[in-house]
N, C-alpha and C positions, 0 to 999 in steps of 0.2 A: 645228536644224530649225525653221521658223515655228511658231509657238506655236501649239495647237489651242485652240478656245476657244468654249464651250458659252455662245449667246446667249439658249436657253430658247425657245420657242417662241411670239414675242409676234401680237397680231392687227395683219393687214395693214395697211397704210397708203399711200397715194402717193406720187408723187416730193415734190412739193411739200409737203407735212406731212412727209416726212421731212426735207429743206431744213430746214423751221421748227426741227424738234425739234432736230437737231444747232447750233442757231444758237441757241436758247434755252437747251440746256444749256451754250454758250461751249465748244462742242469746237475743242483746242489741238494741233493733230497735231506739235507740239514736246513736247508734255507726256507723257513716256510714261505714265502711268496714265489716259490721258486715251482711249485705245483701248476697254477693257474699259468704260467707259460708252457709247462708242458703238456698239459692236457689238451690240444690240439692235434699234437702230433701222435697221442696216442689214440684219437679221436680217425686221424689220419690214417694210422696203422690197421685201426679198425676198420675200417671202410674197405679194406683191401680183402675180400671176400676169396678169396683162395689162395693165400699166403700158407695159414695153416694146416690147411687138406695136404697140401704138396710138400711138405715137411710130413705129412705125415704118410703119403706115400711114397715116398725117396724114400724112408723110413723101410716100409713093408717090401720094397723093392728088394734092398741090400739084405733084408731079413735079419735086420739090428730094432733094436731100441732104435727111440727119435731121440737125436741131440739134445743130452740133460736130465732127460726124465728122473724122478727121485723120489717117485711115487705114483698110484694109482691115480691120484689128480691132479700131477702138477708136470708140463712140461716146459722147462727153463729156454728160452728166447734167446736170451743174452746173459753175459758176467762179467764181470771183470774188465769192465770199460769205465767204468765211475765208481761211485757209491752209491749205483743203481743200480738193476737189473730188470729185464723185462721177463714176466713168464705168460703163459696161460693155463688156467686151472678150466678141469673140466669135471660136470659136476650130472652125475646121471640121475634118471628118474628114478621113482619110487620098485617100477618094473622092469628097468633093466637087470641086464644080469650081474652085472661088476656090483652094483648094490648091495643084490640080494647074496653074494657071493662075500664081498669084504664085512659089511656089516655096516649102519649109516655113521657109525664114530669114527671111522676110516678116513669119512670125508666134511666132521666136522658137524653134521646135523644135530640139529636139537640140543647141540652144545654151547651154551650163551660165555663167550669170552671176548676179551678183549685183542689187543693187537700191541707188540712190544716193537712195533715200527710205522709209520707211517706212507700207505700207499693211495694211487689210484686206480681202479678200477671201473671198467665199462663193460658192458651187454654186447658180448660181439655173437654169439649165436641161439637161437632157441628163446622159448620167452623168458628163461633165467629165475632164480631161487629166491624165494620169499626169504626175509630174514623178520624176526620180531626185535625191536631196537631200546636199546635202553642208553643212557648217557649219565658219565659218572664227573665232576670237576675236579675230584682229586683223591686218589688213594689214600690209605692209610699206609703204613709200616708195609704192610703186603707178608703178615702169616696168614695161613690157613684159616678160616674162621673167622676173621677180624670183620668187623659191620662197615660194608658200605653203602654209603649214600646214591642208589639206583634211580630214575629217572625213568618208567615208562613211556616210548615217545610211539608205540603204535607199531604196525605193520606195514613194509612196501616190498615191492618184488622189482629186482634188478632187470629194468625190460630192456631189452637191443637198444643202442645207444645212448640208454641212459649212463652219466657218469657220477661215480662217488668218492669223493676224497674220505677215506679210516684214517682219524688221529690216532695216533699211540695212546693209549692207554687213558683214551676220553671215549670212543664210542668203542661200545660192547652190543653184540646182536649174536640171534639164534639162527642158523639158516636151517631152510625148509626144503625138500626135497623139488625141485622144479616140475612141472607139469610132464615133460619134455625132457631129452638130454639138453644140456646147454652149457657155453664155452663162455669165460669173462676172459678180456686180456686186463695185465697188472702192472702197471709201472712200480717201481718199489723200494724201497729205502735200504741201500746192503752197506754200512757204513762199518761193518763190523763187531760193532756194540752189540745187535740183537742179541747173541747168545748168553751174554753178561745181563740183560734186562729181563726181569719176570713179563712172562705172558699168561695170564691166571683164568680159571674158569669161576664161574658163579651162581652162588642160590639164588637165585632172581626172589623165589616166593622168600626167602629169610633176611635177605640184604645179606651177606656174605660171600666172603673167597670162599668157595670149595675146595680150590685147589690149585696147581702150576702145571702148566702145559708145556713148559722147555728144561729140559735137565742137559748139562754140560759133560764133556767125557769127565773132568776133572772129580763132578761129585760122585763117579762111581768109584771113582781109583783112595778116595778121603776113607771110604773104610776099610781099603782091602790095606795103608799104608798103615793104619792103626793097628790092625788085628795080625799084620805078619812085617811091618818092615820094622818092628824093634825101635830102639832109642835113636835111630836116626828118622824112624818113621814119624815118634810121636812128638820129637823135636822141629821137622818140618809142620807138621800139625799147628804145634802148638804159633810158629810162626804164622801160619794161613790163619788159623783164626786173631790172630793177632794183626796181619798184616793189611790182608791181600784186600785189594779194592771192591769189591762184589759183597755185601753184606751177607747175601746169600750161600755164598761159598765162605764165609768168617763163621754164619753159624754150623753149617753143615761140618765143619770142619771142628767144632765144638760136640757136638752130637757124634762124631766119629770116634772122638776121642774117650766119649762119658759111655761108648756102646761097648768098646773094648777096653774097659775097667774093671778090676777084679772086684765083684761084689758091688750091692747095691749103695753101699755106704759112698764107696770109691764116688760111685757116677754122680752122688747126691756135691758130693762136693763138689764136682768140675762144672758143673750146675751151677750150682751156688755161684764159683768163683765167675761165671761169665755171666750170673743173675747182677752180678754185683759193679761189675766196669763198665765205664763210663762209654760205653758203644749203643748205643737206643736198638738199634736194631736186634742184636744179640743179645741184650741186655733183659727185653720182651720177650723174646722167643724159650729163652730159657728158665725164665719163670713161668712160660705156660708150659713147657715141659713139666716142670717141678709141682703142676698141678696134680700129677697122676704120683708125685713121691709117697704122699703120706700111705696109700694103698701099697707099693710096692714095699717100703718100710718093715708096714704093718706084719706083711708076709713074711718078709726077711726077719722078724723078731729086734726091730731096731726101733728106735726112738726118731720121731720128730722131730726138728732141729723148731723153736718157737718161729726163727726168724723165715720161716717159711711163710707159716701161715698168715703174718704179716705184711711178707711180700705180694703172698696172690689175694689179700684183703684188698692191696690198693690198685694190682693187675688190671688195666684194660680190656686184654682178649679174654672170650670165655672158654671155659673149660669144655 
């Protein structure tokens, strides 16, 4: 469960005094001890009871957006001062109308996932979102479908000043629509890495990944380089799944390559050959592709390869 964590009750402060103070202490959101000194100041920030409103009427004023916004629930504070950034999410009731209007997946309800960085967060208005909490000590491989070890730790609701440190990819929760409209501010980890790191949703009732929640530009452009840029396309290809540091962008770039293959036979190979190299990641992934071969095969009027069904005999992920 995220870590509760009593920041004391310090006097109010601004946006920008709080900027200063996290930037003169050298807050390091790589540094795990480095949270419990900042949480104060954001404890701080919080207290300051009309900071937000007045950004958001300067806002209505000039008849712009508020500085940053990048969504229906998230207004960005700060950037580009650290490897931090400060935002505020805002998060409506069941009967408002931006709810009933976006839809509750818009703003993340009832969707149990984890976090691919590490923030804090506090109750700065309204009485704040039920989340149902579960805790995991360590992923698998991270495909879709692979069995994780879940952890039921119960229900609590984010009340006004209460504070929570979310580890990356150790506490997973469901949020619940709040009573109330209501605002958390967010201290937060922007070190770069996120969009390189899986952010995954999950079957709570199955123990499983459902799914991934952050897709990169790159993996849109892996198929469109396969199916139209030619031998320099499938040449860079074959480099990304060979090279590039993100396991998830090695497979996808495998998968790119086996989608724009001529024939079934084709992709069964390119399958095969990354079932077979010594990449763990890749190496899984593409044998639980190679689950769904022997049906497509079948159709295609093609034979079996033995060493298939060998491979997904000793397969971990299920089909």
């Amino acid at each position: 469960m995220p870590r509760l964590i009593d920041p004391g009750s310090p006097p109010p402060i601004g946006l920008e005094a709080a900027i200063d103070r996290l930037v003169a202490i050298g807050f390091d959101s790589e540094d795990a001890a480095a949270w419990d000194a900042a949480a104060p100041i954001l404890a701080a920030l919080s207290a300051d009871r009309g900071f937000l409103g007045d950004i958001a009427v300067a806002a209505l004023k000039r008849c712009d957006d508020a500085p940053g916004v990048y969504g229906p629930p998230v207004m960005m504070l700060s950037q580009g001062v650290g490897n931090w950034l400060l935002r505020a999410n805002l998060w409506p009731a069941e009967t408002d109308a931006v709810l009933r209007a976006s839809g509750r997946r818009a703003f993340f309800y009832d969707l149990p996932h984890d976090h691919n960085f590490s923030f804090l967060t506090i109750g700065h208005h309204g009485p704040g979102y039920e989340s149902d909490y579960w805790e995991v000590d360590a992923l698998p491989l991270g495909h879709v479908g692979e069995a994780v070890a879940l952890r039921a730790l119960g229900r609590r609701r984010l009340e006004p000043g209460t504070m929570l440190l979310y580890r990356a990819h150790r506490d997973v929760h469901a949020q619940r629509p709040p009573r109330a409209f209501s605002v958390t501010l967010n201290l937060m980890e922007a070190s770069g890495r996120e969009p390189w790191r899986n952010q995954y949703r999950f079957d709570t009732d199955a123990g499983r990944i459902a799914g991934l929640l952050n897709v990169t530009a790159i993996e849109g452009l892996l198929p469109l380089a396969a199916h139209l840029g030619g031998g320099n396309g499938a040449d860079l290809l074959h480099h990304i799944a060979a090279r590039h540091p993100v396991d998830r962008i090695r497979f996808a770039a495998v998968r790119a390559l086996a989608g724009a293959a001529e024939g079934a036979a084709a992709r069964m190979a390119i399958l095969e050959a990354a079932a077979r190299r010594g990449d763990r990641f890749v190496s899984a992934g593409a044998a639980h592709v190679l689950a769904e071969a022997p049906a497509v095969l079948r159709w295609a009027g093609q034979r079996t390869p033995e060493w298939t069904h060998k491979r997904l005999e000793s397969h971990p992920i299920p089909a």
